[in-house]
C-alpha positions, 0 to 999 in steps of 0.5 A: 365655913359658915353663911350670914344675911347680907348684913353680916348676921351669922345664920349657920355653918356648912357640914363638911369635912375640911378638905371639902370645905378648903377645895370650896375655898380655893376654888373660890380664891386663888390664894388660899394656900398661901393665905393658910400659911401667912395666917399659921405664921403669924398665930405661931408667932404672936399667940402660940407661946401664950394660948394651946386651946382651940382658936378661930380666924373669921375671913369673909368671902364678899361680892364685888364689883370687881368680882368675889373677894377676901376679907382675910381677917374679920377677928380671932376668936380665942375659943372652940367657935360654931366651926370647930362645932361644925366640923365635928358634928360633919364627922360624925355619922348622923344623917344631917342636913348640910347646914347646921342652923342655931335653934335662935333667929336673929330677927328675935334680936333685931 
């Protein structure tokens, strides 16, 4: 699970075991569950016969009028992503803050 500025910048991902990270989620959206399926589904269908290395699905949880709600699918990234980073430093036994920030600031880039 990661956090952005309100126009979308990536600015650090949480450290959390994933179960932690799902019980977040799925308080936060009621199809969580079914949203895991329907994503594993159509990975195995259209990119399981062709790629066995670590992927990402980016989603976004956003503000609403009507309330939160989910982006399901920003982008697939083909690749070990700062999550898959995340949950294996959130493994380990370090004490850490629960964010972990990049060493860059975006406002560098702007």
């Amino acid at each position: 699970m990661f956090d952005t500025t309100e126009t979308g910048c990536y600015t650090g991902n949480t450290l959390a075991p994933q179960a932690a990270l799902e019980r977040v989620l799925a308080r936060q959206f009621d199809g969580w569950d079914i949203l895991k399926e329907i994503c594993s589904a159509v990975l195995s269908q259209h990119i399981a016969a062709r790629y066995e290395s670590p992927l990402g699905v980016d989603m976004m949880l956003v503000k609403t009028v009507q309330g939160i709600m989910l982006h399901p699918c920003i982008e697939v990234n083909l690749r070990r992503t700062m999550g898959y980073v995340a949950l294996d430093v959130a493994r380990a036994e370090y004490d850490l803050p629960s964010v972990l920030r990049p060493l860059f600031g975006w406002s560098l880039l702007m």
